[in-house]
MIDOSE-1310 file (N, C-alpha, C; in nm, 2 decimals, decimal comma, always signed):
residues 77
xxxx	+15,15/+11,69/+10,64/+15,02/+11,63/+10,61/+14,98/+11,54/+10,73; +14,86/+11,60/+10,76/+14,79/+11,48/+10,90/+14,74/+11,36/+10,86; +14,69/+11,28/+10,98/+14,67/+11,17/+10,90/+14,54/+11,17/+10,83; +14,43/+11,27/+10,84/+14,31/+11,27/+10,78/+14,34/+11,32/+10,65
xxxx	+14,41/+11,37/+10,55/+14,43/+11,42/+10,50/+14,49/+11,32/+10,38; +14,56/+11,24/+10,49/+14,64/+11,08/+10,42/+14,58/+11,03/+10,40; +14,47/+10,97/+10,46/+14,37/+10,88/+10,48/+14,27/+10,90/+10,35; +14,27/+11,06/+10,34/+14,13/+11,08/+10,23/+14,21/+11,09/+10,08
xxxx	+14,33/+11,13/+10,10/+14,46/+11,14/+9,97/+14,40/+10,95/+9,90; +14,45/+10,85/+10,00/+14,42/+10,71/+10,01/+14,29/+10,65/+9,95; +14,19/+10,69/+10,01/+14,06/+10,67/+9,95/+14,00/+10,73/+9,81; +14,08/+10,86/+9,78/+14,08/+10,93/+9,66/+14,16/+10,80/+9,55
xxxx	+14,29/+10,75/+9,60/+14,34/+10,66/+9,50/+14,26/+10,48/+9,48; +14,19/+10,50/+9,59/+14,10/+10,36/+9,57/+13,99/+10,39/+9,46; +13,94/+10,49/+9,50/+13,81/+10,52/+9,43/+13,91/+10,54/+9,27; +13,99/+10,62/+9,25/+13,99/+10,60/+9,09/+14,03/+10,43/+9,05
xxxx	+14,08/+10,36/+9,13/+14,13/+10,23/+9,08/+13,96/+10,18/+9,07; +13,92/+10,18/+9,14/+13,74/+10,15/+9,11/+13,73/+10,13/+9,00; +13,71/+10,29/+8,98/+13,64/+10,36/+8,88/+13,70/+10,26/+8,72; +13,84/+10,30/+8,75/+13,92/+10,21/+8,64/+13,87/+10,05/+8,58
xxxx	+13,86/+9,97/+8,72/+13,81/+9,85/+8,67/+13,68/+9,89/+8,64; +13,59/+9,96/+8,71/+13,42/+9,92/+8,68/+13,40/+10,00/+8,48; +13,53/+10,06/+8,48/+13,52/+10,15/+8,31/+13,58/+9,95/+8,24; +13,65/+9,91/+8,29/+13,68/+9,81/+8,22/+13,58/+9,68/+8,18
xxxx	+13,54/+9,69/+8,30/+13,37/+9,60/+8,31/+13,26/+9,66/+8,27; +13,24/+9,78/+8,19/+13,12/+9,85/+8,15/+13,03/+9,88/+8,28; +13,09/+9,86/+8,42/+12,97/+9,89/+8,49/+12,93/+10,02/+8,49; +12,81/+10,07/+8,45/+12,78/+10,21/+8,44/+12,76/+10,31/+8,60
xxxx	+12,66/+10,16/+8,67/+12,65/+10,21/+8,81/+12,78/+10,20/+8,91; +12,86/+10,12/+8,88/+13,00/+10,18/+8,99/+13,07/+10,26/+8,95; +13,07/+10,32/+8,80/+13,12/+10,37/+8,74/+13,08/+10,57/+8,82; +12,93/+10,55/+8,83/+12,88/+10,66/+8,89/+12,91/+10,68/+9,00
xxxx	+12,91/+10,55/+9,09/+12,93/+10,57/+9,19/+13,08/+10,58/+9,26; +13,20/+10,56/+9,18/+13,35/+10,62/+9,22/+13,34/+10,75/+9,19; +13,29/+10,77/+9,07/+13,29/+10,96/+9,04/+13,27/+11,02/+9,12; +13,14/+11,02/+9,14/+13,08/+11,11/+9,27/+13,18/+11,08/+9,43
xxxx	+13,25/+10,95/+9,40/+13,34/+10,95/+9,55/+13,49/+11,04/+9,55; +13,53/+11,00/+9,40/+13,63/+11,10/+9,37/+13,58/+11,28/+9,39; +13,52/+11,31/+9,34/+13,43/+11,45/+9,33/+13,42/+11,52/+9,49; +13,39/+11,39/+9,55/+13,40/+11,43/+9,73/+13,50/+11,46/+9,76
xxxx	+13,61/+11,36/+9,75/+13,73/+11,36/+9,82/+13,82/+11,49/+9,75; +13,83/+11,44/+9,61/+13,89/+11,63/+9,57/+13,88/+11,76/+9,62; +13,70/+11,77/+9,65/+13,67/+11,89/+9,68/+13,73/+11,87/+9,87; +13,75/+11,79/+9,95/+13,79/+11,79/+10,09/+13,88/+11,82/+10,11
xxxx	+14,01/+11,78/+9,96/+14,11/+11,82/+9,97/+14,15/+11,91/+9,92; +14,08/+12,01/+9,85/+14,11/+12,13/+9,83/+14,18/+12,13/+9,65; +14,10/+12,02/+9,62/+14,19/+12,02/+9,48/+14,14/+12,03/+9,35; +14,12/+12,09/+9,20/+14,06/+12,10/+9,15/+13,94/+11,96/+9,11
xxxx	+13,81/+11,99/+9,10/+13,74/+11,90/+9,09/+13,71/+11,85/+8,94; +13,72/+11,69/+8,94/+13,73/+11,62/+8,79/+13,63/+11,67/+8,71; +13,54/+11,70/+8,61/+13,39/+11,65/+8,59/+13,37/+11,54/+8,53; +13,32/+11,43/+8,59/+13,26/+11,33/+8,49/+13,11/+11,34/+8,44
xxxx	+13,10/+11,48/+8,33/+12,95/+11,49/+8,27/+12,93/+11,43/+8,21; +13,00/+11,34/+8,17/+12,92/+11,20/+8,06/+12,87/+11,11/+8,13; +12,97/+11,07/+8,29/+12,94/+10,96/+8,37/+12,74/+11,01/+8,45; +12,78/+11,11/+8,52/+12,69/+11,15/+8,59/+12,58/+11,20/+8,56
xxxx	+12,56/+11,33/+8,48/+12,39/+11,26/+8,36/+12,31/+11,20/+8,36; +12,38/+11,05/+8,36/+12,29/+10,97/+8,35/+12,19/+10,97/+8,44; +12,05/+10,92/+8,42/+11,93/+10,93/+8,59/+12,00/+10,98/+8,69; +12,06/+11,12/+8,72/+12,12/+11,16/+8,81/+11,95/+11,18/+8,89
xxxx	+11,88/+11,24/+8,83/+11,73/+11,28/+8,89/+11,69/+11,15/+8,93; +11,69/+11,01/+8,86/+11,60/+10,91/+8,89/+11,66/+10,88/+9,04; +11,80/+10,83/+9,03/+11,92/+10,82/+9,17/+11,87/+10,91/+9,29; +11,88/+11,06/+9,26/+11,87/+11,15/+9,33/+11,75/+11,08/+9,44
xxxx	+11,60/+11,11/+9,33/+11,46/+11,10/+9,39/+11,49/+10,91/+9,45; +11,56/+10,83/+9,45/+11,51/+10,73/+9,55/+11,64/+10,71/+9,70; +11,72/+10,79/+9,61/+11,83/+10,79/+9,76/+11,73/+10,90/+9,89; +11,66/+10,97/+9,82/+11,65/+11,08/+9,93/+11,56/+11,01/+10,04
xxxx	+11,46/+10,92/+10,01/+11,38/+10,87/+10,06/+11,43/+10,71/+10,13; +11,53/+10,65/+10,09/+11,61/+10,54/+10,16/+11,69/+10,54/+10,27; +11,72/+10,65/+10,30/+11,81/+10,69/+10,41/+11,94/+10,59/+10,45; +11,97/+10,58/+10,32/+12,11/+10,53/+10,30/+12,25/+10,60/+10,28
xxxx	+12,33/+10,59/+10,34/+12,41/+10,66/+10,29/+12,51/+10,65/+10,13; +12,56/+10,80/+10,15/+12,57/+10,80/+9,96/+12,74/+10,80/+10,01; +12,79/+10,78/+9,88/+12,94/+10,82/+9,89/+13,02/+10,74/+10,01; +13,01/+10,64/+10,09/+13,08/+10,62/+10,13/+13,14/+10,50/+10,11
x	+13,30/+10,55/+10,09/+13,39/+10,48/+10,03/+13,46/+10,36/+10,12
């Protein structure tokens, strides 16, 4: 295993501990926002991808239409 591979394995287990507290705190928006980081990193690593359709749903469209135009970046962990 190289180290990029470690590194993203790494950031895959941050993002669920995230996810864990922000489910513990009701935050809905970090909640969306570990998903979608988890969802990344799985798919990089080649491993089956989670769905969170309950999490993500939500204003996925409203999110979508003001990220595109902020030129911020998404997903990083």
């Amino acid at each position: 295993m190289g180290f990029a591979e470690r590194r993203t394995y790494r950031s895959l287990k941050k993002s669920w501990i995230g996810f864990k507290i922000a489910k513990q705190e009701g935050n809905h928006d970090k909640m969306k926002y570990y998903a979608e980081g988890m969802q990344k990193f799985q798919r990089q690593l080649g491993l089956t991808v989670y769905n969170f359709s309950d999490i993500l749903k939500e204003n996925d469209l409203d999110s979508t239409k003001l990220n595109e135009g902020s030129g911020a970046a998404v997903n990083e962990l």
